[in-house]
MDAnalysis code that builds the backbone (N, CA, C; Angstrom):
import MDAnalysis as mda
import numpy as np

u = mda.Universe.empty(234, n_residues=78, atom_resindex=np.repeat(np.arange(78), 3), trajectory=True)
u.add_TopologyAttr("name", ["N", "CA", "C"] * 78)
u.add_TopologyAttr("resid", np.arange(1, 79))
u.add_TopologyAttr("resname", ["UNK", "UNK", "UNK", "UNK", "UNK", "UNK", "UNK", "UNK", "UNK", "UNK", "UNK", "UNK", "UNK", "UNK", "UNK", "UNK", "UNK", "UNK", "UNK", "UNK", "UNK", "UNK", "UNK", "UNK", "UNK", "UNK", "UNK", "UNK", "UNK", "UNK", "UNK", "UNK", "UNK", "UNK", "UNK", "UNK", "UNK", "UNK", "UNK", "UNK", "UNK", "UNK", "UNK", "UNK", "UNK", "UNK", "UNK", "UNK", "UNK", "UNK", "UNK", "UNK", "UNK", "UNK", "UNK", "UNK", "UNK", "UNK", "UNK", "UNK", "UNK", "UNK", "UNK", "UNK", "UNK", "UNK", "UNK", "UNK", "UNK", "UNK", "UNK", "UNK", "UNK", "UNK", "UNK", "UNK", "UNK", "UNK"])
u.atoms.positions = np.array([
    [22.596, 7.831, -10.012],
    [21.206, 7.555, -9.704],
    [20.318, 8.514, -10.479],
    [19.288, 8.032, -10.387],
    [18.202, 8.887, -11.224],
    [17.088, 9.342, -10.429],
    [16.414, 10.233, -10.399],
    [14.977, 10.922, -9.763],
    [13.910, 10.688, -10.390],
    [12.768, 9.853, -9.708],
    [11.760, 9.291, -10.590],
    [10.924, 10.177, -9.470],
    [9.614, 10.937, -10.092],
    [8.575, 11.747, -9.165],
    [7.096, 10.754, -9.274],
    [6.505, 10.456, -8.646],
    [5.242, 9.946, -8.845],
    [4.059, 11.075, -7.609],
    [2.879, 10.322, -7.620],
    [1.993, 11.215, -6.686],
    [1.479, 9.927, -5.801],
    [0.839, 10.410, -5.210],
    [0.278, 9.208, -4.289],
    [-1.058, 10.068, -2.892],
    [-2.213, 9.139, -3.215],
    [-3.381, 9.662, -2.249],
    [-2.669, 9.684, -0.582],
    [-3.615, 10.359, -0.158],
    [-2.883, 10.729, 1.611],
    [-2.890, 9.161, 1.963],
    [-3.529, 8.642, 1.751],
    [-3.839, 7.201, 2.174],
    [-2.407, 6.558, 2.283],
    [-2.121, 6.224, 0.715],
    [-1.168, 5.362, -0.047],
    [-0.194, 6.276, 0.945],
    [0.110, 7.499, 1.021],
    [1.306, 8.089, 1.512],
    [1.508, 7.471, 3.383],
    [0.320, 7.901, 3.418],
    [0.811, 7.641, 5.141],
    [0.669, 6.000, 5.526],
    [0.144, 5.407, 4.633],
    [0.203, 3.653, 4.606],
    [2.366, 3.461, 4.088],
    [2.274, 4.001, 3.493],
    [4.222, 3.836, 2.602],
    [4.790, 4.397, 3.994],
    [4.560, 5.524, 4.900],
    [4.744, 5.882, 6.186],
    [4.976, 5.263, 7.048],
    [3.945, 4.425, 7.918],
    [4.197, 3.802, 8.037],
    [4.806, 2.251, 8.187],
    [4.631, 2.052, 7.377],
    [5.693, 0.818, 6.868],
    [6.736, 0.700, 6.897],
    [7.015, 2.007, 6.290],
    [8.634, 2.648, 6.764],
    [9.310, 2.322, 7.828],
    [8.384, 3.212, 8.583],
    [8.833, 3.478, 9.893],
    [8.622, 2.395, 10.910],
    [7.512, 1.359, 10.479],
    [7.719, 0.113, 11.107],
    [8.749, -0.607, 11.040],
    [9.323, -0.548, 9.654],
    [10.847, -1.428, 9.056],
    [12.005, -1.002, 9.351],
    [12.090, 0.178, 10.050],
    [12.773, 1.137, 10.250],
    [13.882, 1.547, 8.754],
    [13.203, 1.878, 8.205],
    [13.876, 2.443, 6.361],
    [13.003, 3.252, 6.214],
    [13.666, 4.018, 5.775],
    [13.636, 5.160, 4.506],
    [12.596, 5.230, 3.537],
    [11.403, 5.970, 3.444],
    [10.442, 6.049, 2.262],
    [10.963, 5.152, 0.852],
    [12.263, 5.984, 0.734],
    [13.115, 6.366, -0.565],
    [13.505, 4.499, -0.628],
    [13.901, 4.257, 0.604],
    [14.531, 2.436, 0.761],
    [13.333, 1.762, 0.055],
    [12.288, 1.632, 1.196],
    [10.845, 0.787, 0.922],
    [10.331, 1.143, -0.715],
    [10.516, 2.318, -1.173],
    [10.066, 2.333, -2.424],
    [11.354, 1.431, -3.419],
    [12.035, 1.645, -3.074],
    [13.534, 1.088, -4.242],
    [13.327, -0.629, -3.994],
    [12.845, -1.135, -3.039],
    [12.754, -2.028, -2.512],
    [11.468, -2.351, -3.252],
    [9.981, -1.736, -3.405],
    [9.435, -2.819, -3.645],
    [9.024, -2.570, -5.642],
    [10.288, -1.619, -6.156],
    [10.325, -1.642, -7.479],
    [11.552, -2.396, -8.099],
    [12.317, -2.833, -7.008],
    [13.334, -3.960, -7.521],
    [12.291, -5.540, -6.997],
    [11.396, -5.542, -6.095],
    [10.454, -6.316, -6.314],
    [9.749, -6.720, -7.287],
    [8.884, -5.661, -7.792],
    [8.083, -5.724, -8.839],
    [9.034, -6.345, -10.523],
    [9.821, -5.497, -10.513],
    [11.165, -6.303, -11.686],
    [11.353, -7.593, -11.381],
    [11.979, -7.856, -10.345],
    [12.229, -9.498, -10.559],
    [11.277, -10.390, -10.348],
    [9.690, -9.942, -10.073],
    [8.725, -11.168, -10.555],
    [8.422, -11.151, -8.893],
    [8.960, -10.687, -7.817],
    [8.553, -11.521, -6.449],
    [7.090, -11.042, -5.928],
    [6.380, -10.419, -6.905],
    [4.806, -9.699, -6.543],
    [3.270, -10.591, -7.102],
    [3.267, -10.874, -6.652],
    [2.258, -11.976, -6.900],
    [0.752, -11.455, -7.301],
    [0.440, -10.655, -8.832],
    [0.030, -10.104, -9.589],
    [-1.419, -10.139, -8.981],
    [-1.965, -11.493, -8.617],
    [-3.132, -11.977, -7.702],
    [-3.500, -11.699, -7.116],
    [-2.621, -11.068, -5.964],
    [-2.446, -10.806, -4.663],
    [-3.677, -9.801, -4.843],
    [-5.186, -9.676, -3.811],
    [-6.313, -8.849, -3.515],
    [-5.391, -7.259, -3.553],
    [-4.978, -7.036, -2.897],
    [-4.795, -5.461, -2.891],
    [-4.280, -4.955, -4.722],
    [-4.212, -6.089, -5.435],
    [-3.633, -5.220, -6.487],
    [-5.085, -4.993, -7.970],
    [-6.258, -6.763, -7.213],
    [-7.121, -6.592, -7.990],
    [-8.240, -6.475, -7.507],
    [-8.609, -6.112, -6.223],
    [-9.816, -5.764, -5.965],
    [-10.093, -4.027, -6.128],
    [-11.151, -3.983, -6.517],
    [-11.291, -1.970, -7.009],
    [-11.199, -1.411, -5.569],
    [-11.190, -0.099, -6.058],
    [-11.187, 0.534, -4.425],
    [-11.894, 0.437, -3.549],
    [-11.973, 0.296, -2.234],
    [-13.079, 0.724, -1.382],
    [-13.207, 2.127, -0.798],
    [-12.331, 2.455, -1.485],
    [-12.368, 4.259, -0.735],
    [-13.572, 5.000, -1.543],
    [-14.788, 5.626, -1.415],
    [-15.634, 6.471, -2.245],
    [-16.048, 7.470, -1.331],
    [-16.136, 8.593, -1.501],
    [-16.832, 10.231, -0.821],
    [-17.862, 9.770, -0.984],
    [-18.714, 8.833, 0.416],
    [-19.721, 8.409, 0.430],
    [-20.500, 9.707, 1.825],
    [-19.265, 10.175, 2.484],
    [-19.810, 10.788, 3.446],
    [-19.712, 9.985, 4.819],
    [-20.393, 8.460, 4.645],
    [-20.299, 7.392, 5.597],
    [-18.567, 7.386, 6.168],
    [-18.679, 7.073, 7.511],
    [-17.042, 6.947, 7.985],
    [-17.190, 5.657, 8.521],
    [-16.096, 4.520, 8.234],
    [-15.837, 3.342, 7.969],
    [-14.668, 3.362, 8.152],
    [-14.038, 1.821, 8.426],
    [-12.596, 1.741, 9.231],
    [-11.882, 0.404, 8.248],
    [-12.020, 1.140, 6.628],
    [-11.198, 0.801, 5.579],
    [-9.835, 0.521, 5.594],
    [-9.399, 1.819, 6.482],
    [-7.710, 1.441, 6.315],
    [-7.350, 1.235, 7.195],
    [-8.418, 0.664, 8.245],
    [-7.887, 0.437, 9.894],
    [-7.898, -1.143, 9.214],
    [-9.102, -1.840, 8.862],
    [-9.578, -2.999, 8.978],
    [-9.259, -3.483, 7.284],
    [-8.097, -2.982, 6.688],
    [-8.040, -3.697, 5.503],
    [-7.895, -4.997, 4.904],
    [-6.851, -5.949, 6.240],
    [-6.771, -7.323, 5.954],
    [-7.832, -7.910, 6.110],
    [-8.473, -7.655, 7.172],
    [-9.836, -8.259, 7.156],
    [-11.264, -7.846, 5.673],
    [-10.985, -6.798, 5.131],
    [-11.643, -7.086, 4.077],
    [-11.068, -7.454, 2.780],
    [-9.651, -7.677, 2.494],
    [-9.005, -8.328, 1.678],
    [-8.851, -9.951, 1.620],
    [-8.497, -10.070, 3.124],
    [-8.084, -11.593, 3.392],
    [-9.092, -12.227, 3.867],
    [-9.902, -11.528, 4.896],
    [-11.278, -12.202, 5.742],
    [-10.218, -12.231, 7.160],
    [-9.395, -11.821, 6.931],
    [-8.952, -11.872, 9.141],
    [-9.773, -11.321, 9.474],
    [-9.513, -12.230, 10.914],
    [-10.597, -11.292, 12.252],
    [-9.148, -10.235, 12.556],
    [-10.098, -8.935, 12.622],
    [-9.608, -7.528, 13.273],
    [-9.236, -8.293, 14.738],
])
């Protein structure tokens, strides 16, 4: 095996966190998992979270971005 290092905002980290720990796997799993994803094509390039820009900005304002994300990606009701 090989050691690949990347970085990642507190956000991205404790969002990969939980997910994890919802799936019950391993950081290390869910990541191997969604880069043998990304290789075989099953990521759907389209998909809002990969092309809408951020909504995160040091506006000061506190907002419930990463509470209420499907709903501003998809339009669900919270």
């Amino acid at each position: 095996m090989k050691v690949i290092q990347t970085t990642l905002t507190e956000a991205e980290h404790k969002l990969l966190e939980e997910y994890a720990k919802k799936n019950s796997k391993s950081i290390k799993e869910v990541v191997r998992e969604a880069v043998k994803a990304t290789i075989e094509g099953n990521v759907n390039p389209n998909e809002p979270i990969f092309t809408c820009p951020a909504s995160s900005k040091r506006t000061g304002k506190v907002d419930r971005g990463s509470e209420d994300h499907d709903k501003y990606l998809y339009g669900e009701k919270a």
